[in-house]
N, CA, C and O atoms as a Tripos MOL2 file, in Angstrom:
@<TRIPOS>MOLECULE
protein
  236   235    59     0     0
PROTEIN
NO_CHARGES

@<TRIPOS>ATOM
      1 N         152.1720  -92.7950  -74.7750 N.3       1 UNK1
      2 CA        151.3700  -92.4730  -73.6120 C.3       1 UNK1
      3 C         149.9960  -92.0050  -74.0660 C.2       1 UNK1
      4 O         149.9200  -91.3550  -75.1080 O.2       1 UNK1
      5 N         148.9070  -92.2860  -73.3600 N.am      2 UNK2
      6 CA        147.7900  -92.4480  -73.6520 C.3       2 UNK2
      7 C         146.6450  -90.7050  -73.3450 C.2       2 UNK2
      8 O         146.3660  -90.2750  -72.2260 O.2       2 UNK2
      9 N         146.4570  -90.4220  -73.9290 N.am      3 UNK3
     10 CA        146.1740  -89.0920  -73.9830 C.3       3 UNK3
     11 C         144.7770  -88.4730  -74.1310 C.2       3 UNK3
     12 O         144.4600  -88.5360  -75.3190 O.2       3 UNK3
     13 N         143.7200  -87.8410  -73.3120 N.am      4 UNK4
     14 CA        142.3460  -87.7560  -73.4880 C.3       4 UNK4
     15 C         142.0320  -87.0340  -75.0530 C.2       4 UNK4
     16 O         142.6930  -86.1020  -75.5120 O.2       4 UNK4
     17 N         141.0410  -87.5990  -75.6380 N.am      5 UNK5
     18 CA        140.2110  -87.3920  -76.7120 C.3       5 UNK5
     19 C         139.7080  -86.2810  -76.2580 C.2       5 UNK5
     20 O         140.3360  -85.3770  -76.8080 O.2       5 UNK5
     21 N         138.9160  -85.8440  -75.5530 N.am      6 UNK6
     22 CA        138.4390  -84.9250  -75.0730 C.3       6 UNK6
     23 C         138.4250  -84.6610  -74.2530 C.2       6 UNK6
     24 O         138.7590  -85.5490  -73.4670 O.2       6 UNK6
     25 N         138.1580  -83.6570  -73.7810 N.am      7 UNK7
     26 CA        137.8510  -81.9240  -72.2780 C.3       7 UNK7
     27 C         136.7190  -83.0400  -71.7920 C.2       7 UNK7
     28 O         135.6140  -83.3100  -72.2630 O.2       7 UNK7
     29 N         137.3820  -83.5270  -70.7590 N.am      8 UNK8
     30 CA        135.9830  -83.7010  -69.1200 C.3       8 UNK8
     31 C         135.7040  -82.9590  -68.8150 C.2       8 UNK8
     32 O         136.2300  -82.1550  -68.0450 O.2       8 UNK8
     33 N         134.1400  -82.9690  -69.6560 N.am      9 UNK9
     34 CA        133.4430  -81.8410  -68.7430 C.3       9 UNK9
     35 C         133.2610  -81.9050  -67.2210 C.2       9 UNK9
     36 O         133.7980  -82.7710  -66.5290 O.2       9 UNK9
     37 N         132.2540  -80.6700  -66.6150 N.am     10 UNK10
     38 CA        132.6850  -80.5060  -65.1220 C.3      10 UNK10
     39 C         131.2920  -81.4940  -64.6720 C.2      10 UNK10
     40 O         131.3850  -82.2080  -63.6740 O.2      10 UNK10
     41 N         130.1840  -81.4700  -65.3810 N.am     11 UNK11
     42 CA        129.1580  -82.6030  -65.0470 C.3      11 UNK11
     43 C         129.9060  -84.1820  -64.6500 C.2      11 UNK11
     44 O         129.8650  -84.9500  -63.6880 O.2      11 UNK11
     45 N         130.4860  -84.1510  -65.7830 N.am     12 UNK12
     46 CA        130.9900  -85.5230  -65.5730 C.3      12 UNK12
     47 C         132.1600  -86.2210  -64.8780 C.2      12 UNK12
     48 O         132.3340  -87.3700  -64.4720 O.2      12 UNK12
     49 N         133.1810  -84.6800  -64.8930 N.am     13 UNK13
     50 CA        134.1750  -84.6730  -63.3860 C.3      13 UNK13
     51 C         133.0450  -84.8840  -62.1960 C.2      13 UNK13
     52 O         133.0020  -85.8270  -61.4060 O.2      13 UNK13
     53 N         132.1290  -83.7430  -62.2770 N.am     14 UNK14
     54 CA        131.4670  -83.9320  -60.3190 C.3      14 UNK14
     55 C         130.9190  -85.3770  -60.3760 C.2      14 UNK14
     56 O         130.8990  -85.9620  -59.2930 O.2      14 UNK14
     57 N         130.5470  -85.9330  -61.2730 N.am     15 UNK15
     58 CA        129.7530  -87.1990  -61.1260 C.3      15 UNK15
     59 C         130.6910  -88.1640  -60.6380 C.2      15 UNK15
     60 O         130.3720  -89.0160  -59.8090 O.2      15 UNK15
     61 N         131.7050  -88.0710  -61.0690 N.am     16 UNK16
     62 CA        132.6810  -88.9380  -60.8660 C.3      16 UNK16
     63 C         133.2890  -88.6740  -59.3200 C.2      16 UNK16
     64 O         133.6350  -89.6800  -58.7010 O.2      16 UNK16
     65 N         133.4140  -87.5380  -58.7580 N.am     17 UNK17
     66 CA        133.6570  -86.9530  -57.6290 C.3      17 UNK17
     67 C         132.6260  -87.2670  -56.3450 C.2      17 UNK17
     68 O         132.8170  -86.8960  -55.1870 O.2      17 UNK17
     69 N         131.3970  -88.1040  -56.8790 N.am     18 UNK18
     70 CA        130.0500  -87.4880  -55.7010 C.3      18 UNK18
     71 C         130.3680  -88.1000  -54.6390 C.2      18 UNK18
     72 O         129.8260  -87.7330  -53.5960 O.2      18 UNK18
     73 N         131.4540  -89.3400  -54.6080 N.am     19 UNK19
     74 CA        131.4080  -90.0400  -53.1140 C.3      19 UNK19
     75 C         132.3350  -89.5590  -52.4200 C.2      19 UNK19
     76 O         132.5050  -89.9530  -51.2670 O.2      19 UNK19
     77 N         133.1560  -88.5660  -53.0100 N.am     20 UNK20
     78 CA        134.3050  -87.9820  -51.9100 C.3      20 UNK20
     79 C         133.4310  -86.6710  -50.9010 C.2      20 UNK20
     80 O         134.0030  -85.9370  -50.0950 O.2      20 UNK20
     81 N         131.8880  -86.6520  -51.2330 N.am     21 UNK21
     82 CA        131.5510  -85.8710  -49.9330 C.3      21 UNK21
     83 C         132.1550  -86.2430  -48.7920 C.2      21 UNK21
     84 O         132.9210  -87.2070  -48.7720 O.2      21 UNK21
     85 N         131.8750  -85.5150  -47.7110 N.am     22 UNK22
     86 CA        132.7200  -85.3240  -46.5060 C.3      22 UNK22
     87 C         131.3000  -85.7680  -45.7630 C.2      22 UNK22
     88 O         130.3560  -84.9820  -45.8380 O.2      22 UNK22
     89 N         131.1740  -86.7660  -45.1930 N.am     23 UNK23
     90 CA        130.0090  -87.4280  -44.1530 C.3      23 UNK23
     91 C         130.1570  -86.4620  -42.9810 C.2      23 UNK23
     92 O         131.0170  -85.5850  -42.9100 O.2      23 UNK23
     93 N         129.2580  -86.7140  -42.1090 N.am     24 UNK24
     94 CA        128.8660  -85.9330  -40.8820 C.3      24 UNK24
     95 C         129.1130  -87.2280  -40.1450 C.2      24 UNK24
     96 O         128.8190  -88.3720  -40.4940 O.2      24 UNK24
     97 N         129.8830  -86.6840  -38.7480 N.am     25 UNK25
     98 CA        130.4170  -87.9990  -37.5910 C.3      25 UNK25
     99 C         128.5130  -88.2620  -36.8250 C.2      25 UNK25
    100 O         127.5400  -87.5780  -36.5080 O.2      25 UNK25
    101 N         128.9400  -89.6730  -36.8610 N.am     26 UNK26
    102 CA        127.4200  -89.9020  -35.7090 C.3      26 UNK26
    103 C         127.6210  -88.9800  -34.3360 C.2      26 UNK26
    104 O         128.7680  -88.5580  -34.1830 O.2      26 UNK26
    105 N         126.9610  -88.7340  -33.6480 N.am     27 UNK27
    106 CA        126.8240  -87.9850  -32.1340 C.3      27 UNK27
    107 C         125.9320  -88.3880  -31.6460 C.2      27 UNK27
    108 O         124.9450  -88.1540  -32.3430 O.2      27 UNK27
    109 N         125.6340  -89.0580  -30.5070 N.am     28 UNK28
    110 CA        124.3460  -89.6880  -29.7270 C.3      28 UNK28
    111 C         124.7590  -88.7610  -28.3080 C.2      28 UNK28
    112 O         125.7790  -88.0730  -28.2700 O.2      28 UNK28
    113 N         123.8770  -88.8610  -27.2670 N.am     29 UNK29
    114 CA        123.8710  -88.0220  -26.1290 C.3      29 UNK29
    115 C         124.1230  -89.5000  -25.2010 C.2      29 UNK29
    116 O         123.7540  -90.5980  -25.6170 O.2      29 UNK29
    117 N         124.6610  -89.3370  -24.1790 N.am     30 UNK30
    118 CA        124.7050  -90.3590  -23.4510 C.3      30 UNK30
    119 C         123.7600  -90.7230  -22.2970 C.2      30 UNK30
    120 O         123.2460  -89.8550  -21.5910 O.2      30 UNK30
    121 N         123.4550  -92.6250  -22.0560 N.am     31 UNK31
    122 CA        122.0910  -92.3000  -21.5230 C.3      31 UNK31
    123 C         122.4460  -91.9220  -20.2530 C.2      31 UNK31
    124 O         121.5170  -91.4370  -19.6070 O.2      31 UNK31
    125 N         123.6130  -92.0020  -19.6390 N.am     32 UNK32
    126 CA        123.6450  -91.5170  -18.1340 C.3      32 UNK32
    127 C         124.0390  -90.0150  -17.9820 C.2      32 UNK32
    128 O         123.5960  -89.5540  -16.9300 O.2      32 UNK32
    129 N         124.6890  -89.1910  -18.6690 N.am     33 UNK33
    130 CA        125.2840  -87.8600  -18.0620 C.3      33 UNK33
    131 C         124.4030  -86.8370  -19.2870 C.2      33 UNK33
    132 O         123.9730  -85.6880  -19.1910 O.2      33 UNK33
    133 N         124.3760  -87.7010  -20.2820 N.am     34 UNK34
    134 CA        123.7530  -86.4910  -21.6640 C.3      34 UNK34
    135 C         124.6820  -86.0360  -22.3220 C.2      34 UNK34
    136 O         124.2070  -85.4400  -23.2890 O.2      34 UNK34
    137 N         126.2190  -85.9820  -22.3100 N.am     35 UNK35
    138 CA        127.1310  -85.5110  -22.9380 C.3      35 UNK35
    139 C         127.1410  -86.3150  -24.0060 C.2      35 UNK35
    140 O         127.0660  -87.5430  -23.9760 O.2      35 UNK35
    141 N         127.2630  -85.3980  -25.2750 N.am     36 UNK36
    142 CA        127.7450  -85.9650  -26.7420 C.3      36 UNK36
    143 C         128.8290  -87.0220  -26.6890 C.2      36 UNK36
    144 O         129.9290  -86.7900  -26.1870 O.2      36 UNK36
    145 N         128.5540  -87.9800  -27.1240 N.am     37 UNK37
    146 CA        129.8040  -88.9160  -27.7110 C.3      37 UNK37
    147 C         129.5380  -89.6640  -29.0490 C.2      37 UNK37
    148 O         128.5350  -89.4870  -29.7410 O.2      37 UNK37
    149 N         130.6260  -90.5790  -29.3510 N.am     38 UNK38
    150 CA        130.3800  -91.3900  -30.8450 C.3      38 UNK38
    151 C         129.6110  -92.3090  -30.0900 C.2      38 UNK38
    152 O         129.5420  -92.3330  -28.8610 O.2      38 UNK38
    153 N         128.8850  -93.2660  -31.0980 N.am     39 UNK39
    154 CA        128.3210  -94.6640  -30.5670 C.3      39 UNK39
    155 C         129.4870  -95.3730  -30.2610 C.2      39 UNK39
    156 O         130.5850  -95.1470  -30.7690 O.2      39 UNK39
    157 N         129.2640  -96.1520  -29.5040 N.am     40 UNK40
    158 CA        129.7230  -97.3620  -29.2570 C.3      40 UNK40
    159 C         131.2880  -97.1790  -28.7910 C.2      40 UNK40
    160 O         132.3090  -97.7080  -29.2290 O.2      40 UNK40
    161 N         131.0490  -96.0650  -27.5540 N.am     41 UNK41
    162 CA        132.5450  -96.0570  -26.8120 C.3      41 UNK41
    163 C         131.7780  -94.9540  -25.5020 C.2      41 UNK41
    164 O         130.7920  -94.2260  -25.3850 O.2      41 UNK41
    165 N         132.8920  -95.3800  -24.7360 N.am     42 UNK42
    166 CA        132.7640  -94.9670  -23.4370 C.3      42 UNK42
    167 C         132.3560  -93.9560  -23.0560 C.2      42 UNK42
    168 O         132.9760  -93.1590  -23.7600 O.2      42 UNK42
    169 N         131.6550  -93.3180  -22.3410 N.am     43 UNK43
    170 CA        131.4900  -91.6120  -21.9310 C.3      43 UNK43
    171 C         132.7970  -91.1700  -21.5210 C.2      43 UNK43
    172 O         133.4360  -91.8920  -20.7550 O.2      43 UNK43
    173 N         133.2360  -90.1840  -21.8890 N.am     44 UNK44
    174 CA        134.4460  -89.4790  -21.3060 C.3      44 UNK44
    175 C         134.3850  -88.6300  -20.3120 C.2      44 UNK44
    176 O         135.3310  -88.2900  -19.6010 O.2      44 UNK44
    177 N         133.0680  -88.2040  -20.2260 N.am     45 UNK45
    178 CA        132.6390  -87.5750  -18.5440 C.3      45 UNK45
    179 C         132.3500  -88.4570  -18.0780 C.2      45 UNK45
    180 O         133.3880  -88.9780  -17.6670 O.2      45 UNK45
    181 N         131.2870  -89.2200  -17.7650 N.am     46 UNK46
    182 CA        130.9220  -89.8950  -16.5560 C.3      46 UNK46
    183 C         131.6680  -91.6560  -16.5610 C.2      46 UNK46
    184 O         131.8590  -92.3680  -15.5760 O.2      46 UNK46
    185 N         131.8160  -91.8130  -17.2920 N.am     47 UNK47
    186 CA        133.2910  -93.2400  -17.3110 C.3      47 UNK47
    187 C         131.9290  -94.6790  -17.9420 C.2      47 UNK47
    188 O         132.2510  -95.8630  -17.8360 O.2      47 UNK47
    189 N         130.4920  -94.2720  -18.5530 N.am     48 UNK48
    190 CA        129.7700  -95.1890  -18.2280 C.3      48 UNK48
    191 C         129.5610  -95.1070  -20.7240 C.2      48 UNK48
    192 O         129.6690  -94.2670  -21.6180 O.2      48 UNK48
    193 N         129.1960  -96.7900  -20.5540 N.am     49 UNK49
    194 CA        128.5490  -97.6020  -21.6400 C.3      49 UNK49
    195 C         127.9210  -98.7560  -21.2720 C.2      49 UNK49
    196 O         128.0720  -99.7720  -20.5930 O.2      49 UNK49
    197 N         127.0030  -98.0800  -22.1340 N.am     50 UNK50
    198 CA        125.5530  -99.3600  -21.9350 C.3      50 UNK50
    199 C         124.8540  -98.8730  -21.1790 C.2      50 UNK50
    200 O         123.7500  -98.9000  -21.7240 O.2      50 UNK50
    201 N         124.7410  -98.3330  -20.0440 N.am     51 UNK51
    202 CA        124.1370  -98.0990  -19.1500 C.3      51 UNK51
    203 C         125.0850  -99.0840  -17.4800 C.2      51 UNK51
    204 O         124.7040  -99.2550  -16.3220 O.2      51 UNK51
    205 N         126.0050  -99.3740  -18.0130 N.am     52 UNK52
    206 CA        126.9250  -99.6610  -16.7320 C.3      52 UNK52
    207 C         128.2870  -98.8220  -16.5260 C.2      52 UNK52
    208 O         128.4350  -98.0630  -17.4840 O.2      52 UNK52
    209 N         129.3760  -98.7110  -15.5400 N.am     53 UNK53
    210 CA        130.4400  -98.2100  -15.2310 C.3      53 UNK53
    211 C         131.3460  -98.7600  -16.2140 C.2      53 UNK53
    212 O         131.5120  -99.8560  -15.6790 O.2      53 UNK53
    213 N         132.1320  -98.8070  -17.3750 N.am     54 UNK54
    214 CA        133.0750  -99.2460  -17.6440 C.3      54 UNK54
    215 C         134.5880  -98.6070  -17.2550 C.2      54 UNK54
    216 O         135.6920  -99.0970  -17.4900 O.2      54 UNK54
    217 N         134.2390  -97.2930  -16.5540 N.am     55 UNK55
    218 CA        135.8700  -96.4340  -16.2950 C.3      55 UNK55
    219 C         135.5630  -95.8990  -14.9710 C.2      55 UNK55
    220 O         134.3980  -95.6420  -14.6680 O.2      55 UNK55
    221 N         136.5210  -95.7180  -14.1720 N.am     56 UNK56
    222 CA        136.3190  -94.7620  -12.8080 C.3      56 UNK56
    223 C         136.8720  -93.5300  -13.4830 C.2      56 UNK56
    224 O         137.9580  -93.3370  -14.0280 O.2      56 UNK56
    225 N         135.6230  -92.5970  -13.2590 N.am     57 UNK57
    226 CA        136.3390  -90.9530  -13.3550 C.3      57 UNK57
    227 C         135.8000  -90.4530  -12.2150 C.2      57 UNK57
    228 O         134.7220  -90.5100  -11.6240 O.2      57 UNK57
    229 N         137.3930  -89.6930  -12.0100 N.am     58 UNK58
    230 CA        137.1740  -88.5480  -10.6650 C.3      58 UNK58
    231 C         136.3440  -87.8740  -10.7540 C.2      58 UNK58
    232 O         136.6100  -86.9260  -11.4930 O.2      58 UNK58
    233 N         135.1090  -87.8550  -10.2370 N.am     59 UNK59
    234 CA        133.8100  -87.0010  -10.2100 C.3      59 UNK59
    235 C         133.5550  -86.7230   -8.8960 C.2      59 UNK59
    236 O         132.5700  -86.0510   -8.5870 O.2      59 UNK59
@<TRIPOS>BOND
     1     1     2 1
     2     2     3 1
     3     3     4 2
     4     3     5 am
     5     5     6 1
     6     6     7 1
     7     7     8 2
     8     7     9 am
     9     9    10 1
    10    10    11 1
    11    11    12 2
    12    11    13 am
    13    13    14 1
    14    14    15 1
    15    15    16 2
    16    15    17 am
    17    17    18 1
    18    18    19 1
    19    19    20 2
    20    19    21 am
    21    21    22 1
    22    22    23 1
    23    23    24 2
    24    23    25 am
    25    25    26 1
    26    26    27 1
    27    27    28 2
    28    27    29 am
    29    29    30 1
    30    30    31 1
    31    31    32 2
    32    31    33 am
    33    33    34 1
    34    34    35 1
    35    35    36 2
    36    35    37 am
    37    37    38 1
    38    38    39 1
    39    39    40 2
    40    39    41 am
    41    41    42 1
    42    42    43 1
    43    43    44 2
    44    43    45 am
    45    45    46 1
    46    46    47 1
    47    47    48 2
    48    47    49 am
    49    49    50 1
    50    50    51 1
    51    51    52 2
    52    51    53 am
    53    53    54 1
    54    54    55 1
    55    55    56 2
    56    55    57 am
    57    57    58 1
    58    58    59 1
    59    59    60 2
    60    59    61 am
    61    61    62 1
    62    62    63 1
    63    63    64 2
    64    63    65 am
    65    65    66 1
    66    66    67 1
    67    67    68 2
    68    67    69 am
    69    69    70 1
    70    70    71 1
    71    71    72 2
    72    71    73 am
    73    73    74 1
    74    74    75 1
    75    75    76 2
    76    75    77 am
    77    77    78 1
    78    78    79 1
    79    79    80 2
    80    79    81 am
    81    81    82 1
    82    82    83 1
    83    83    84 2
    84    83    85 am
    85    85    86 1
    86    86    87 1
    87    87    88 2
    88    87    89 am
    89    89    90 1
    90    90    91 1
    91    91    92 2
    92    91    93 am
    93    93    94 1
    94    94    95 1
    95    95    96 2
    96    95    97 am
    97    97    98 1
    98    98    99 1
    99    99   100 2
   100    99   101 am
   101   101   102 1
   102   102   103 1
   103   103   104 2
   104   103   105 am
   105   105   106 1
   106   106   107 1
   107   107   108 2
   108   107   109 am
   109   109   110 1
   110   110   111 1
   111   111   112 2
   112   111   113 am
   113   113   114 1
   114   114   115 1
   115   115   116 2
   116   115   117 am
   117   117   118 1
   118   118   119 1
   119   119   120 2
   120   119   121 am
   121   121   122 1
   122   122   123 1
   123   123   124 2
   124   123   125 am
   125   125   126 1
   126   126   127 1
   127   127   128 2
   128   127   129 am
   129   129   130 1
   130   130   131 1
   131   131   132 2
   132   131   133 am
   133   133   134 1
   134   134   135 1
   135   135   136 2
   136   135   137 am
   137   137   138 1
   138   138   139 1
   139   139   140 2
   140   139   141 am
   141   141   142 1
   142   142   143 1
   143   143   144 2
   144   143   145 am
   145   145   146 1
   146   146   147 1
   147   147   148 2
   148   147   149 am
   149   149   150 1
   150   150   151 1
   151   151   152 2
   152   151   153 am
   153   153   154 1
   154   154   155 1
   155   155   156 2
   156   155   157 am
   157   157   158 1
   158   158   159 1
   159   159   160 2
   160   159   161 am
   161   161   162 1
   162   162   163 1
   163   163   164 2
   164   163   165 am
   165   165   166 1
   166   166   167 1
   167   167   168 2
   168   167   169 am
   169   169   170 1
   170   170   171 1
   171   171   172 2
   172   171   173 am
   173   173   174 1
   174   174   175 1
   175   175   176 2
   176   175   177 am
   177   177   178 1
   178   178   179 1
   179   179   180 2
   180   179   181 am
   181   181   182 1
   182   182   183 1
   183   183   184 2
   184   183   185 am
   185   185   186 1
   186   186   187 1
   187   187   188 2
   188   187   189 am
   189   189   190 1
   190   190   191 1
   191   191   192 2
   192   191   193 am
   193   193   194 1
   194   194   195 1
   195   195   196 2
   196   195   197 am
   197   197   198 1
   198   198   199 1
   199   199   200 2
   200   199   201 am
   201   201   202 1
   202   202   203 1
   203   203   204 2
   204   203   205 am
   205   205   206 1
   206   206   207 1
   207   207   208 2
   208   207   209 am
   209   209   210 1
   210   210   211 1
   211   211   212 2
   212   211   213 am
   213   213   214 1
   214   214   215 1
   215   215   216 2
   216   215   217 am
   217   217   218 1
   218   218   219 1
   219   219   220 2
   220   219   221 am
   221   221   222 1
   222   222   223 1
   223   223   224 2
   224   223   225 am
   225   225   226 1
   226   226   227 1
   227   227   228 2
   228   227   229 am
   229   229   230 1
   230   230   231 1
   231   231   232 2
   232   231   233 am
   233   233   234 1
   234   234   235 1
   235   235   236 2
@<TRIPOS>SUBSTRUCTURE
     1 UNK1         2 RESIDUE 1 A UNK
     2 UNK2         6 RESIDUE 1 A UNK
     3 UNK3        10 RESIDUE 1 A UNK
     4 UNK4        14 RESIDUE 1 A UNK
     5 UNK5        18 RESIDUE 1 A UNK
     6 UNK6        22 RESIDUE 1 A UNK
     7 UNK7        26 RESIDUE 1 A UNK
     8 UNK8        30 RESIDUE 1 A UNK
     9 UNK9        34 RESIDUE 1 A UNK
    10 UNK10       38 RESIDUE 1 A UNK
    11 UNK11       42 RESIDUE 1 A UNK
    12 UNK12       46 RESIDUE 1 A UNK
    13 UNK13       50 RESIDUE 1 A UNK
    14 UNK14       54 RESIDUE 1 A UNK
    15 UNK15       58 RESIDUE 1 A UNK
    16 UNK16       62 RESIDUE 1 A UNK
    17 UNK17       66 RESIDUE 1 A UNK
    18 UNK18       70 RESIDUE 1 A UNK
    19 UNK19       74 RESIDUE 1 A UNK
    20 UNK20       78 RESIDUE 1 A UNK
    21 UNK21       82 RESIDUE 1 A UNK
    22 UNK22       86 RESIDUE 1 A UNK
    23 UNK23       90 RESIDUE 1 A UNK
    24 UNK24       94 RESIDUE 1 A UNK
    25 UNK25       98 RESIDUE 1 A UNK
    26 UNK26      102 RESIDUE 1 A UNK
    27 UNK27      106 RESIDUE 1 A UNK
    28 UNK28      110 RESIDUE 1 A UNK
    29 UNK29      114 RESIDUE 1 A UNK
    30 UNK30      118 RESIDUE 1 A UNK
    31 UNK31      122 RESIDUE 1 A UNK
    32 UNK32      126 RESIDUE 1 A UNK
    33 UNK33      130 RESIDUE 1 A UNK
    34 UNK34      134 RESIDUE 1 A UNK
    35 UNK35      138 RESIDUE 1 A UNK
    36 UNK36      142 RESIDUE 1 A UNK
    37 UNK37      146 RESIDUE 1 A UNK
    38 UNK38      150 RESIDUE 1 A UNK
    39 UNK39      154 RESIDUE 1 A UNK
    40 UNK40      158 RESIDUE 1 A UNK
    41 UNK41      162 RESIDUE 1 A UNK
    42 UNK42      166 RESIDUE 1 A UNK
    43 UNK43      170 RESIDUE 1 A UNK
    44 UNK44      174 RESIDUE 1 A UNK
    45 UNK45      178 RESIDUE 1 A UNK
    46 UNK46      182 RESIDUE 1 A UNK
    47 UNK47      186 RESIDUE 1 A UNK
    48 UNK48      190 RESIDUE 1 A UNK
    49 UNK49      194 RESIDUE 1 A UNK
    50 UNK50      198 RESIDUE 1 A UNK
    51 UNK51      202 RESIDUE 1 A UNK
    52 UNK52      206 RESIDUE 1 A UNK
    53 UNK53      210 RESIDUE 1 A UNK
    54 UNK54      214 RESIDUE 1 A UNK
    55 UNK55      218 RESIDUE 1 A UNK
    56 UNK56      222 RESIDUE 1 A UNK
    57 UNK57      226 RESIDUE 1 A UNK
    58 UNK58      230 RESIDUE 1 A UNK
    59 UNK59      234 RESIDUE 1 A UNK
């Protein structure tokens, strides 16, 4: 079994580590009510994408 030559240092552990940062989610405001949502899905308050109705919500 194959066994390290040497101690990884911690430079070269984090280097190796840099893409497991943790991203930040997109958030856009919506153009009809202003409530936060992801892109590219429905308002969950006012039922609207794109700028048309895609859901009836009880409002």
């Amino acid at each position: 079994m194959a066994v390290p030559f040497r101690k990884t240092s911690k430079s070269v552990k984090n280097k190796r580590r840099s893409h497991m940062a943790l991203k930040s989610s997109a958030i856009i405001s919506c153009e009809n009510c202003g409530a936060m949502i992801k892109p590219h899905r429905v308002c969950r308050d006012c039922g609207f994408y794109k700028g048309k109705e895609a859901v009836k919500t009880e409002n």
